[in-house]
Backbone as CSV, one residue per row, in Angstrom:
resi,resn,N_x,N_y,N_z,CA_x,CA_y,CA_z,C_x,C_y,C_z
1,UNK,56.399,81.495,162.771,57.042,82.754,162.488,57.736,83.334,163.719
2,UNK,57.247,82.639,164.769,58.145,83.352,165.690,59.804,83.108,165.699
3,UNK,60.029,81.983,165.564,61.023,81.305,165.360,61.865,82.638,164.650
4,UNK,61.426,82.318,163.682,62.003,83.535,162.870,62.288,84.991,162.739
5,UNK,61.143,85.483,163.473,61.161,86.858,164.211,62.496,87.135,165.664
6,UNK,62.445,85.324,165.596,63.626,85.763,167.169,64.957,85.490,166.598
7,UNK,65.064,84.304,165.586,66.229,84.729,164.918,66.807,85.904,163.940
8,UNK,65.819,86.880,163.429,66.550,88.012,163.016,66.264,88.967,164.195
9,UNK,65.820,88.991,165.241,66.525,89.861,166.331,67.835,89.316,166.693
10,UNK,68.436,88.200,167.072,69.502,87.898,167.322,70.248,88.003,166.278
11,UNK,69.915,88.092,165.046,71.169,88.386,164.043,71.571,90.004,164.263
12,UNK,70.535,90.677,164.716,70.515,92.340,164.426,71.510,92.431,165.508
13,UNK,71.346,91.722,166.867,72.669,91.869,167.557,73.670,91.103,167.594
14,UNK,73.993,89.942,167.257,75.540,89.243,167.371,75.932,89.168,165.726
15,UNK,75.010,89.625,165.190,75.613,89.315,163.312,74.988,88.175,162.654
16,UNK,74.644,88.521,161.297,74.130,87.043,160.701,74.787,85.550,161.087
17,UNK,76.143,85.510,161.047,76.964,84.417,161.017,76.946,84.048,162.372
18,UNK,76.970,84.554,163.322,76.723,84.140,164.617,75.171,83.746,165.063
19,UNK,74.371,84.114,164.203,72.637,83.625,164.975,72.675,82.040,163.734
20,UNK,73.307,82.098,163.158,73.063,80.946,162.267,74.235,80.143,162.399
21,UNK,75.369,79.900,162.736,76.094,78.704,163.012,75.457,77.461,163.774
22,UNK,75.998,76.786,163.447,75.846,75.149,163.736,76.787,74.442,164.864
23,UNK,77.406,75.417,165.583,78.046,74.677,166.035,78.731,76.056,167.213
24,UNK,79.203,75.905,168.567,79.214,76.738,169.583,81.365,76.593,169.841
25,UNK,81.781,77.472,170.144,83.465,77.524,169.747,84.132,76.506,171.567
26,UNK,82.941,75.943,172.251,83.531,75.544,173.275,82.190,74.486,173.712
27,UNK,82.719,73.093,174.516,82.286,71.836,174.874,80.676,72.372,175.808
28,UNK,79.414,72.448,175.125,78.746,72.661,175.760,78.088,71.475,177.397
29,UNK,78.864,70.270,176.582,78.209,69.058,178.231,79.018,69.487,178.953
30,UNK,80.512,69.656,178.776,81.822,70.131,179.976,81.275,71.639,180.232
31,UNK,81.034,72.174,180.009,80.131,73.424,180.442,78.959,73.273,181.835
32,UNK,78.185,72.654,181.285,77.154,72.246,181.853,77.026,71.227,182.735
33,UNK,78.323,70.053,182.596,78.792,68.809,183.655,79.520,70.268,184.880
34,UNK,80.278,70.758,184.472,81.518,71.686,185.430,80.210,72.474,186.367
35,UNK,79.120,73.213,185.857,78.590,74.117,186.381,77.343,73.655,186.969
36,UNK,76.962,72.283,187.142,75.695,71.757,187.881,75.273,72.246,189.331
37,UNK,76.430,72.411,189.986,75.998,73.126,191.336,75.504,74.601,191.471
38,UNK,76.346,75.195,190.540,75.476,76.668,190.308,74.005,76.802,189.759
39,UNK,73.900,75.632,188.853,72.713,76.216,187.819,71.698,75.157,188.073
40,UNK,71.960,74.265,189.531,70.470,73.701,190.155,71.002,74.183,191.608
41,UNK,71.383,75.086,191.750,71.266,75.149,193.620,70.498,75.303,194.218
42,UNK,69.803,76.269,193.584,67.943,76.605,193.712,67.028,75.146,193.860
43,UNK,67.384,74.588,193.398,66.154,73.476,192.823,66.404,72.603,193.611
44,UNK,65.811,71.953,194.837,66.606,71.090,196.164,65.658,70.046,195.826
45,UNK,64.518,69.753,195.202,64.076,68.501,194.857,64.369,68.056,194.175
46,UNK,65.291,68.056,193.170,65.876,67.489,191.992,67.039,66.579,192.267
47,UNK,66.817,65.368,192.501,68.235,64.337,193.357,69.102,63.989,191.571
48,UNK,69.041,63.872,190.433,70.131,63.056,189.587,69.807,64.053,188.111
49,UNK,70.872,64.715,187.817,70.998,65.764,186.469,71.720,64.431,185.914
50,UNK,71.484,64.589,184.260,72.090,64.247,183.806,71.938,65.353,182.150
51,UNK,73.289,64.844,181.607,73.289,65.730,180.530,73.355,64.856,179.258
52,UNK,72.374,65.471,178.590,72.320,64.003,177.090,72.166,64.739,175.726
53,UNK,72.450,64.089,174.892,73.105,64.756,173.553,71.680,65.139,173.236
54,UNK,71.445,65.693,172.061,70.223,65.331,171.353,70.688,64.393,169.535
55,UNK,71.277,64.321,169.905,71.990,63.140,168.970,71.913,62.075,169.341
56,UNK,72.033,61.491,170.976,71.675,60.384,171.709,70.383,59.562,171.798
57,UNK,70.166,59.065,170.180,68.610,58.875,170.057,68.150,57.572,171.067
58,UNK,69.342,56.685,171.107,68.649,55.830,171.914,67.970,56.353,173.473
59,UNK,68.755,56.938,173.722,68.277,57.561,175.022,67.248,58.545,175.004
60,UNK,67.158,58.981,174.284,66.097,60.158,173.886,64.745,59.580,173.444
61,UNK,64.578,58.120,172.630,63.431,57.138,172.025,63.139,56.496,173.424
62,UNK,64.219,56.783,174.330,63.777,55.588,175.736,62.883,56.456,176.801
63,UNK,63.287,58.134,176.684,62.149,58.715,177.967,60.793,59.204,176.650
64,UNK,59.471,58.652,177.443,58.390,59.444,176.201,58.832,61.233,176.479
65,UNK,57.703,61.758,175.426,57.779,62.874,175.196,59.230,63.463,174.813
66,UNK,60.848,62.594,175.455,61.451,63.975,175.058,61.981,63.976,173.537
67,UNK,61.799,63.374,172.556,62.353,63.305,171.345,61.906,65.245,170.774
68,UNK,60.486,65.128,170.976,59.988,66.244,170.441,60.520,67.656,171.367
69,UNK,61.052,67.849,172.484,61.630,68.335,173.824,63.313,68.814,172.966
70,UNK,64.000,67.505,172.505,65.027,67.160,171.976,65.437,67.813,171.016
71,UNK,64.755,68.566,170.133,64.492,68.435,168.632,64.627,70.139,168.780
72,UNK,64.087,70.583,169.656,64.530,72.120,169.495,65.276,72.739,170.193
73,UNK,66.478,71.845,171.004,67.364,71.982,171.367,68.819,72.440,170.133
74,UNK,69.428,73.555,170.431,70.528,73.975,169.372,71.672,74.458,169.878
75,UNK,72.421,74.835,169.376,74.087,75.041,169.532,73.631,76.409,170.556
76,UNK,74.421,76.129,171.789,74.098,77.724,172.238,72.640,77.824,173.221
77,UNK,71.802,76.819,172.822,70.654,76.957,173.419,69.951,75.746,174.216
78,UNK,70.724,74.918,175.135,69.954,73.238,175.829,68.500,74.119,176.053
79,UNK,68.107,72.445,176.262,67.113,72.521,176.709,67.011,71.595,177.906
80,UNK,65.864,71.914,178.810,65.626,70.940,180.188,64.931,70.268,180.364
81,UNK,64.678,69.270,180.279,63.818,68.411,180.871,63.643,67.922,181.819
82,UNK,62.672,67.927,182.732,62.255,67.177,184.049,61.212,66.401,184.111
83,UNK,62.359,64.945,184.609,60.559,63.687,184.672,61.364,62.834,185.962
């Protein structure tokens, strides 16, 4: 239920149609490839980012744990993994 409790707060502010789309109006990996130096500068032990679909099952069936990591990843919202 939380799930759900946080998606109708986000509908109450961006609108139903915006907390529920499927899909984000701009390239979230070119987002996130362009902006790697800002959004690990902090993090100086971390030597190789990479950015992977969650559609990319082969790659996703190849590290354990992240399928389930993977899976609640959504338009608008990555998720991180570190191994």
């Amino acid at each position: 239920m939380k799930f759900a409790a946080f998606v109708l707060e986000e509908a109450a502010i961006v609108g139903p149609e915006k907390a529920l789309q499927l899909k984000v109006p701009f390239d979230e990996v070119e987002l996130i490839e362009d902006n790697k130096n800002f959004l690990f500068e902090g993090m100086l032990t971390i030597q190789n980012i990479k950015v992977i679909l969650n559609s990319d099952e082969e790659t996703i069936n190849g590290i354990e744990g992240a399928a389930a990591i993977a899976s609640s990843a959504t338009p608008g919202k990555p998720i991180a993994m570190f191994f």
